[in-house]
C-alpha positions as MATLAB code, in Angstrom:
seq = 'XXXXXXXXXXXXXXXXXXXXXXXXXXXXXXXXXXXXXXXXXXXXXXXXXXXXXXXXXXXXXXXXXXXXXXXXXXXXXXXXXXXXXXXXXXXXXXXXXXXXXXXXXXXXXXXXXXXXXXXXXXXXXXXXXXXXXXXXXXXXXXXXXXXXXXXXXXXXXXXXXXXXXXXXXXXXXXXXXXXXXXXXXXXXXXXXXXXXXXXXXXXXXXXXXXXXXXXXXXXXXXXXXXXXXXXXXXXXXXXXXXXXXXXXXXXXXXXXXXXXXXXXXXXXXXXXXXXXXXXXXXXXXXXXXXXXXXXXXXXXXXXXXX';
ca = [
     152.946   85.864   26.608;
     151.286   88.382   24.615;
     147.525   88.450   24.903;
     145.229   88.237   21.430;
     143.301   91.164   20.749;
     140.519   92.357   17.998;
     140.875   96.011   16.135;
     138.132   97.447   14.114;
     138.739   99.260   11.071;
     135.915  101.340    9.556;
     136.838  102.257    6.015;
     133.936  105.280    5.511;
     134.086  106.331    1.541;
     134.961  102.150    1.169;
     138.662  103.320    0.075;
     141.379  101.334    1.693;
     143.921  104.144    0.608;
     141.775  106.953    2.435;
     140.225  107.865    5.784;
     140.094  105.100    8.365;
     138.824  104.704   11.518;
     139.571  102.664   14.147;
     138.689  101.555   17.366;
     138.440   98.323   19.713;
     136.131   97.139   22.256;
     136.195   98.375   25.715;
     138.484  101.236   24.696;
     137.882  104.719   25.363;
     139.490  106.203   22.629;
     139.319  106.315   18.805;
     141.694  106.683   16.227;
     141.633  108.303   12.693;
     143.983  107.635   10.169;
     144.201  109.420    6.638;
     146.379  110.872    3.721;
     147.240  114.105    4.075;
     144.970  115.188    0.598;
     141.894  114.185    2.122;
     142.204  116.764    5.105;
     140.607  119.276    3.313;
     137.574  117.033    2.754;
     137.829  115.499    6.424;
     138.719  118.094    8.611;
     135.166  119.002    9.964;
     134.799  115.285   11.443;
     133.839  115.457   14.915;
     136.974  113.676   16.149;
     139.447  116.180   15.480;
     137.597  118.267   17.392;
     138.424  116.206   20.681;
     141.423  116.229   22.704;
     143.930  113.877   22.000;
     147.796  112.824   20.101;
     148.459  112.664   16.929;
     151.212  111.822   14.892;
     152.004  112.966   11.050;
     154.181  111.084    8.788;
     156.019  111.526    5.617;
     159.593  111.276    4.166;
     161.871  114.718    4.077;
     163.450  116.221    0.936;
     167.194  115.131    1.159;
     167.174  112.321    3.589;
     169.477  110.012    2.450;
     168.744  106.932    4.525;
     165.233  106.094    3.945;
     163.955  106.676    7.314;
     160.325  108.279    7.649;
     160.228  112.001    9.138;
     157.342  111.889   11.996;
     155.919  114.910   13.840;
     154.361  114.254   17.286;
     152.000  116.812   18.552;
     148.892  117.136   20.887;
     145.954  119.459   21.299;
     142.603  120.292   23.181;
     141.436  120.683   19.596;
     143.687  117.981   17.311;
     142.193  119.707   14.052;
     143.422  122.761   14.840;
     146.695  122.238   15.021;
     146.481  119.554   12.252;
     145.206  122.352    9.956;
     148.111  124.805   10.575;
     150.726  121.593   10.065;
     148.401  121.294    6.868;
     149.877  124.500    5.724;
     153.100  124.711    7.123;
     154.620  121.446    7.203;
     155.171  120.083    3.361;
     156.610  116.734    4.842;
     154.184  114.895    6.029;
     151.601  112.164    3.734;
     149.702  110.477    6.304;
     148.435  111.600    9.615;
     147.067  109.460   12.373;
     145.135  110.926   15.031;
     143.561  109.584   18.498;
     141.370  111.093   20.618;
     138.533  110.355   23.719;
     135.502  108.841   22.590;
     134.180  110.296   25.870;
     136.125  113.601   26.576;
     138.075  111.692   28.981;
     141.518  113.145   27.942;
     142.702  116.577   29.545;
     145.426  118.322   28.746;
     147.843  116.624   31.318;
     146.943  113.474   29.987;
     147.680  114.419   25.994;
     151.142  116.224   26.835;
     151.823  113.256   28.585;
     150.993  110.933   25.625;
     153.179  113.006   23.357;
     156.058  113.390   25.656;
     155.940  109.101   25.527;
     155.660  109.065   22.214;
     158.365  111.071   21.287;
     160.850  109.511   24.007;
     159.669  106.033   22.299;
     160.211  107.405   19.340;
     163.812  108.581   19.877;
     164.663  105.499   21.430;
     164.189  103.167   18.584;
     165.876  105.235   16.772;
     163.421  104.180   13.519;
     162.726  107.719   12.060;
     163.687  111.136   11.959;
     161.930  113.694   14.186;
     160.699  116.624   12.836;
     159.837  118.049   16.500;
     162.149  121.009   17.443;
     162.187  120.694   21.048;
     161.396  118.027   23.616;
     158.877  118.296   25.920;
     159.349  117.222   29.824;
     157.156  114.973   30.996;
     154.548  116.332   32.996;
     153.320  115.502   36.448;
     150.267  112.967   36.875;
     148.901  111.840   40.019;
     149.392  107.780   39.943;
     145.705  106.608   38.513;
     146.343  109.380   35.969;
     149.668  108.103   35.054;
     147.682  104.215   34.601;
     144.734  105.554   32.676;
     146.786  107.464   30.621;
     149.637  104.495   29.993;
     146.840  102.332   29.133;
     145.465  104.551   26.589;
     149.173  104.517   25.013;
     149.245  101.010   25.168;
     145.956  100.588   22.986;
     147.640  103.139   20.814;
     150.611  101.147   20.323;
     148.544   98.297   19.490;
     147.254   99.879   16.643;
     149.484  101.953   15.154;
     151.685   98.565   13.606;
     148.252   97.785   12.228;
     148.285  100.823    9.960;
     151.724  100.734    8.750;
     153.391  102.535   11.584;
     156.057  100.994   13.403;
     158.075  103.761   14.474;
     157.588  103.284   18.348;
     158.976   99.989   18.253;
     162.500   98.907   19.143;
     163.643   97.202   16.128;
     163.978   93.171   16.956;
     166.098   90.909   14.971;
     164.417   89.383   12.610;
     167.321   86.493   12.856;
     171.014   86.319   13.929;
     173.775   84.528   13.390;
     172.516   82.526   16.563;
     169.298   81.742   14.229;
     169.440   77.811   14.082;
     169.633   76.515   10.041;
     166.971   74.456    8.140;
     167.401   70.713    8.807;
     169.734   69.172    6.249;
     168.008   68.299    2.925;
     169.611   65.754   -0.041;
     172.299   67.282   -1.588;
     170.547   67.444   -4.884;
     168.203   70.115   -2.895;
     170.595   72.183   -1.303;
     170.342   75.771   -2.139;
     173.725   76.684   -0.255;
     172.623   80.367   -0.575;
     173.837   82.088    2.476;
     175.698   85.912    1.223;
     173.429   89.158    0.230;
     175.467   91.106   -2.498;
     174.484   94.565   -2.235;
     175.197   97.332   -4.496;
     176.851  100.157   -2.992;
     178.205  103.961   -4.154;
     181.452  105.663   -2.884;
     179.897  107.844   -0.015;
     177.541  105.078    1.226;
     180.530  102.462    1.133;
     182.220  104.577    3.207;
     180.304  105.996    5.218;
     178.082  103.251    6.328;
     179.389   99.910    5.081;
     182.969  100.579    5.901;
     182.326  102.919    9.105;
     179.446  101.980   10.895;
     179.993   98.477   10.177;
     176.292   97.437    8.716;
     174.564   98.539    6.009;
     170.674  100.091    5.900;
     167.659  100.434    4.184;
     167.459   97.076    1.713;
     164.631   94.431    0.705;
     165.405   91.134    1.932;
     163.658   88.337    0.292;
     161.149   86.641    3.010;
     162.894   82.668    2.406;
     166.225   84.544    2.864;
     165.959   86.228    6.186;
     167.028   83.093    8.147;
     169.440   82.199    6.009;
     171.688   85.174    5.268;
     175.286   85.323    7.127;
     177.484   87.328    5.020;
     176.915   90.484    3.073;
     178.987   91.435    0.440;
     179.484   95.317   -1.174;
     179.748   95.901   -5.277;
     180.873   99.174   -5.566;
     179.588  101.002   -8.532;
     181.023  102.480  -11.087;
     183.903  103.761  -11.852;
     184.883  100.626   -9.664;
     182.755   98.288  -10.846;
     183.789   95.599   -8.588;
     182.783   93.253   -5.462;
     185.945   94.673   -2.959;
     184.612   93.928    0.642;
     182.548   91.032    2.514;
     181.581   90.934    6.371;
     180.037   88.491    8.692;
     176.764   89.074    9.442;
     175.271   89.234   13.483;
     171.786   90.324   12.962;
     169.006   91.139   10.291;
     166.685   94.355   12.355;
     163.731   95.837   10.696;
     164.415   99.497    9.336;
     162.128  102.383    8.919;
     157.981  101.483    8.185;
     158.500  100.285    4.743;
     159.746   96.700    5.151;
     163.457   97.125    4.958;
     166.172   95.648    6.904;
     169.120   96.838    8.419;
     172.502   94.385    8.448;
     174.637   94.515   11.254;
     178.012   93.055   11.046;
     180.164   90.725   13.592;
     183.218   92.487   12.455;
     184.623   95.192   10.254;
     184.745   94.070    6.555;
     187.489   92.240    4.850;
     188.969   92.919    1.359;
     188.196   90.225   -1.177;
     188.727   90.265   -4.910;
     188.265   92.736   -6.863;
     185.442   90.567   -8.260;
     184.829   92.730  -11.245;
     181.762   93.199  -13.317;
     183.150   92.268  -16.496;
     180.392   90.334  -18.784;
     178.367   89.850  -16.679;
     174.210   90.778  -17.978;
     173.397   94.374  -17.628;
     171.803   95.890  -14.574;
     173.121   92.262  -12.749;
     174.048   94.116   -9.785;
     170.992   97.562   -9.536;
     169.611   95.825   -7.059;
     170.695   92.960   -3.895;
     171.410   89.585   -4.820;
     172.429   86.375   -3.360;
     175.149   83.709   -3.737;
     177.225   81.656   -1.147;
     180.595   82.812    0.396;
     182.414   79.230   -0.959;
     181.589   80.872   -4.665;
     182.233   84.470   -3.621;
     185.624   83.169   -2.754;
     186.479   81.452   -5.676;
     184.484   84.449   -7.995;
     187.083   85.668  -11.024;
     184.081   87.497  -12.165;
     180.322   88.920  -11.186;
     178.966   86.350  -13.509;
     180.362   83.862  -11.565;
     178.225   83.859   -8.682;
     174.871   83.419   -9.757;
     175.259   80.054  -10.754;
     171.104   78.815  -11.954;
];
């Protein structure tokens, strides 16, 4: 069983949207976390100053999936290195940085934390890393190695706390194991259980068709449970709902509250369900409908019965 725990959050200039910083009791360490167009203004803090990790965060020009771009990096001197990223690295928005609050990191002990990070990182497989090579990990005598593991652990802790979730395998948020509600009148039945997305001809492909799920959508909260199919409407010139697949799991995607579909199987054809007359912009964005009416659909209009 996970054990509770309390993190402080000092908010300095009383801005939620700027410089943070956070620590917890009985920890040795302290983290800072702020937007990349305050550094100018906070770079002279005394923490960056301090050995320690830290980890900058942004989204790349011309990724197409919606994944954040991270940079992991360590230094005797985190603002120093922060400060040349600062002009070199255009990526990044946000940067969260954690150091000793007693000098008790060494340089052993912060390559160490950044070669975990960065395995972590690759391993969920959550972002894109903007690191160019990958550093070995390095050898620590075996109270080292616990000190410094429980420092990462702390840092772990906190880093879902501010947005950052990156580390983290992704866990299905349900499944097609996921039990259903408990039955309800049938005047109250919302039979609801097929996400319509909308999809273009190189995502369709690519993704839907190839990799057999299909990335990077909003998922209503009351829905989450309850989805089992997903359906594609490919846009224009098609116009049309052409493909539907069983769905095994709903996995959190990226840091922004997205969701990633995996299927059981590859898709099926169905339809064409056209467009037709149905109200403009019907299908910009995901909807939902059950798979009895998507069977039965002549039309787009036909599935979002009120």
């Amino acid at each position: 069983m996970a054990e509770p725990y309390t993190i402080r959050i000092y908010v300095p200039a009383g801005d939620p949207e700027g410089l943070k910083i956070v620590d917890r009791l009985n920890w040795t360490g302290v983290g800072v976390a702020f937007p990349r167009l305050l550094w100018p203004e906070i770079a002279a803090r005394p923490e960056f100053a301090r050995a320690g990790v830290y980890v900058l965060s942004g989204t790349e020009e011309g990724s197409a999936d919606d994944l954040p771009t991270i940079y992991v990096g360590q230094g005797d001197g985190v603002g120093e290195r922060i400060r040349a990223h600062y002009a070199e690295k255009e990526f990044w928005e946000w940067g969260y940085a954690f150091v000793s609050s007693n000098s008790g990191l060494n340089r052993a002990h912060i390559t160490w934390l950044e070669y975990a990070l960065l395995e972590r990182a690759r391993n969920a497989g959550r972002c894109h890393l903007n690191n160019a090579n990958a550093p070995r990990e390095p050898g620590l005598t075996e109270a080292e190695k616990a000190d410094t593991q429980g420092f990462l652990r702390e840092l772990l802790r906190i880093l879902p706390l501010l947005g950052v979730r990156v580390f983290e395998k992704p866990v299905p948020i349900a499944s097609s194991n996921t039990p259903r509600a408990a039955a309800v009148p049938v005047s109250q039945i919302d039979d609801r259980d097929t996400i319509v997305v909308p999809a273009q001809e190189d995502g369709f492909r690519d993704v839907f068709l190839a990799e057999n799920c299909w990335y990077a959508i909003r998922v209503s909260g009351g829905m989450l449970t309850r989805i089992k199919y997903i359906a594609a409407y490919q846009t224009a010139p098609i116009s049309a709902i052409t493909h539907y697949a069983p769905v095994r799991a709903i996995e959190p995607y990226g840091d922004e509250g997205k969701y990633r579909l995996v299927f059981s199987e590859a898709p099926k054809p169905i339809g064409p369900i056209p467009f037709a007359n149905a109200p403009t912009g019907s299908m910009q964005g995901p909807r939902y409908t059950s798979l009895a009416r998507l069977k039965l659909a002549s039309k787009v209009a036909d599935l979002f019965v009120k």
